[in-house]
C-alpha positions in Angstrom: -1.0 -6.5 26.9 -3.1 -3.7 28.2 -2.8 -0.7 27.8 -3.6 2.7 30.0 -6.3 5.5 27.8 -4.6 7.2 25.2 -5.1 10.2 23.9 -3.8 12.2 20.5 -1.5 14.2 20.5 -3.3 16.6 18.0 -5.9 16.9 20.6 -8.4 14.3 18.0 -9.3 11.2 19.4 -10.9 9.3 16.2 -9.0 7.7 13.7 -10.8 7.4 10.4 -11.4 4.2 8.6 -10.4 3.9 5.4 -10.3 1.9 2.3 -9.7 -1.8 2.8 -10.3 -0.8 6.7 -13.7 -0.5 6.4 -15.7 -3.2 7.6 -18.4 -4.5 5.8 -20.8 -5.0 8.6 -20.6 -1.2 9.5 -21.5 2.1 7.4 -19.3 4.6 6.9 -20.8 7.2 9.6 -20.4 4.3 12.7 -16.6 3.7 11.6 -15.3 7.6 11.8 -14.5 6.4 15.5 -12.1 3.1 14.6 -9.1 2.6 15.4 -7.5 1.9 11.5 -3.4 2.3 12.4 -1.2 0.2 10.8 0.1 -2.3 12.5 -2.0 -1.1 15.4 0.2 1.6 17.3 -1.4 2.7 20.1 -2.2 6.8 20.3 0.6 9.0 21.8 -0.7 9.8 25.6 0.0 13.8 26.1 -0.4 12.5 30.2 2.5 11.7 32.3 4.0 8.9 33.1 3.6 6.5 36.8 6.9 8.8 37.9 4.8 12.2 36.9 7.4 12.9 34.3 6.8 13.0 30.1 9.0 10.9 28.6 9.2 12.2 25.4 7.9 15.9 24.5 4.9 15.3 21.4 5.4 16.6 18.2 2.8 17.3 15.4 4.5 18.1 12.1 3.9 17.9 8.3 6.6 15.9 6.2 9.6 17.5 4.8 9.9 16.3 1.4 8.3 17.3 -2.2 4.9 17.3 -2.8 3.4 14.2 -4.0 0.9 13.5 -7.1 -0.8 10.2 -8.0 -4.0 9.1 -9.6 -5.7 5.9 -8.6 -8.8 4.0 -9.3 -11.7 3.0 -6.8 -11.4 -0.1 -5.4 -14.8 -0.7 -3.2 -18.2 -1.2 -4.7 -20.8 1.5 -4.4 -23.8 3.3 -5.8 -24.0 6.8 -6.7 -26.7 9.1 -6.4 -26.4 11.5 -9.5 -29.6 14.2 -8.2 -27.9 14.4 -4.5 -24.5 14.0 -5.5 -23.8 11.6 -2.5 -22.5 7.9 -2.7 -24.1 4.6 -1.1 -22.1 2.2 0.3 -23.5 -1.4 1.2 -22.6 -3.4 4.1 -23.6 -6.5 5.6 -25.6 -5.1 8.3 -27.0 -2.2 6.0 -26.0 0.9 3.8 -24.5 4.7 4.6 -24.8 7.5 2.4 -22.3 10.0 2.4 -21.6 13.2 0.5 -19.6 11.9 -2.7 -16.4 14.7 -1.9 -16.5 12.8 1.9 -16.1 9.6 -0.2 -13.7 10.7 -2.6 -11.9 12.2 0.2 -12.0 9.1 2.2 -10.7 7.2 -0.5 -7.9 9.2 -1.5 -6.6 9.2 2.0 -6.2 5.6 1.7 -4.3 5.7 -1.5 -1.9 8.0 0.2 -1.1 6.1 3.0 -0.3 3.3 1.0 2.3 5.2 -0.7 3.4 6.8 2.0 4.1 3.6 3.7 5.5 2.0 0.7 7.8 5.2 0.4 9.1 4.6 4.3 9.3 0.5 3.6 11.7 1.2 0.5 14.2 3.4 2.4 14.1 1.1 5.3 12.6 3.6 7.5 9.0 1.6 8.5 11.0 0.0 11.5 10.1 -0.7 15.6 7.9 2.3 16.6 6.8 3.5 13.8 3.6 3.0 11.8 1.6 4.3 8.8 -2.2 5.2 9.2 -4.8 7.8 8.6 -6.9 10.0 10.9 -7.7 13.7 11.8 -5.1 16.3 11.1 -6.2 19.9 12.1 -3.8 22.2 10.7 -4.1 24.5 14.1 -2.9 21.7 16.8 0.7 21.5 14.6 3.2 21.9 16.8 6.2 22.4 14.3 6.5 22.8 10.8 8.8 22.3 8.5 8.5 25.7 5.8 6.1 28.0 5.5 2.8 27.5 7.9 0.6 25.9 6.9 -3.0 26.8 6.0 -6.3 25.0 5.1 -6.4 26.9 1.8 -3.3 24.9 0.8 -5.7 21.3 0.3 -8.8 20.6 -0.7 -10.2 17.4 1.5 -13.9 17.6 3.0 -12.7 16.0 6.0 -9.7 17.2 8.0 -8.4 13.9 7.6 -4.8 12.8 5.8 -2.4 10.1 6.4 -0.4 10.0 9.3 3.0 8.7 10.0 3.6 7.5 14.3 7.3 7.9 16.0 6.0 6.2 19.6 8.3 5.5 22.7 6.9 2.5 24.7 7.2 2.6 28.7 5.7 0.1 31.3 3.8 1.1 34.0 6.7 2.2 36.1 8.4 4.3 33.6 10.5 2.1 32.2 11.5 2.6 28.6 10.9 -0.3 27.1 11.2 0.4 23.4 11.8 3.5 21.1 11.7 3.8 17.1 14.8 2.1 15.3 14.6 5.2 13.5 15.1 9.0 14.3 12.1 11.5 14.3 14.0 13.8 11.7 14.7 10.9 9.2 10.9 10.3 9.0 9.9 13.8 8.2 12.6 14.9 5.9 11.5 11.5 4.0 7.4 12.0 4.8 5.6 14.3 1.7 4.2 17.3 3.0 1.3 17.1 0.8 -0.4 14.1 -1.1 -2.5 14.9 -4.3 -4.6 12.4 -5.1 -6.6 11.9 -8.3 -9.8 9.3 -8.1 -11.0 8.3 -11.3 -14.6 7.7 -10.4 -16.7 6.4 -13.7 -18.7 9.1 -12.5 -16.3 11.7 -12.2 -12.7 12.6 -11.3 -12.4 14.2 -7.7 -8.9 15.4 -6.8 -7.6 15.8 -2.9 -4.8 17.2 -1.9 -3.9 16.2 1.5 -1.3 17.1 4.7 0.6 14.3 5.5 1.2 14.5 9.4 4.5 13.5 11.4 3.3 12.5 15.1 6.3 11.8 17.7 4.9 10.9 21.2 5.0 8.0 23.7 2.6 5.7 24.9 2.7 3.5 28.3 1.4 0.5 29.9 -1.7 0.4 32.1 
């Protein structure tokens, strides 16, 4: 099916790859630019439809619920560099080296949006239109919130990157709606954390991240 340009709706157009995302035939610094979405949900389009009218006004807002904390252990092979405190990563077209609290960073995203979609799966919420990923999430370009606003001081990542929940409409070219999530908007972010702390226990060292978890409604449309 193709598909017209889309763009985010927080104004980011790169999706991060992350943990088990990651090809092995690409470093880490090539793959900031894949698309890693679960189930591969197209980016919400902030454009307007064939008729010249948005279908559905965009949203950009953190979860609802409790703050989350969990500790996990690395799963991907990969050599650090003790006197530059930076990791290597091998893949089958070379290496990357990357600052280790990019890695850590990187690799506690993933562990969030595993339980974040594990979370939505058990309350029977990760149905038709919605989808758990990761990507950019710039604390500026929210467009509710749920609480207190937000600010940067309130995680610790060294990317602006978290795990991102997706709430898409589908039209054709025409304007047509031709499917929308089984599940309201509201039910997703009263269930979605607002924050993720994650705990990597590197041999090396621990490295902590506490991350926003994002709630993206928007719509997406045929070419």
């Amino acid at each position: 099916m193709n598909r017209r340009s889309l763009l985010s709706i927080t104004g980011s157009a790169l999706t991060l790859a992350l943990g088990g995302c990651i090809s092995d035939s690409e470093p880490v610094s090539q793959q900031t630019e894949t698309t890693v979405e679960t189930s591969q949900t197209p980016r919400p389009s902030t454009t307007t439809t064939e008729t010249g009218t948005p279908k559905v006004e965009p949203i950009n807002r953190l979860g609802g619920a409790s703050p989350v904390e969990l500790s996990a252990q690395p799963e991907r092979e990969y050599e650090y560099l003790e006197t530059e405190d930076e990791v290597r990563v091998q893949y089958d077209s070379g290496s990357d080296t990357i600052p280790f609290g990019e890695w850590g960073t990187l690799r506690a995203t993933e562990h969030a949006s595993r339980y974040v979609k594990t979370t939505l799966q058990e309350q029977s919420l990760l149905k038709t239109g919605v989808s758990v990923g990761a990507g950019i999430i710039e604390l500026d370009e929210l467009t509710e919130t749920s609480g207190e606003k937000p600010v940067e001081s309130e995680f610790n990542r060294d990317r602006e990157i978290g795990p991102i929940v997706s709430h898409m409409h589908h039209y054709s070219r025409e304007g047509t709606l031709l499917s929308s999530p089984a599940v309201s908007f509201d039910a997703l972010v009263k269930a979605t954390p607002r924050t993720m702390e994650v705990t990597m226990e590197f041999p090396e060292q621990d490295y902590t991240a506490i991350l926003p978890v994002l709630c993206r409604k928007g719509w997406y449309q045929n070419d």
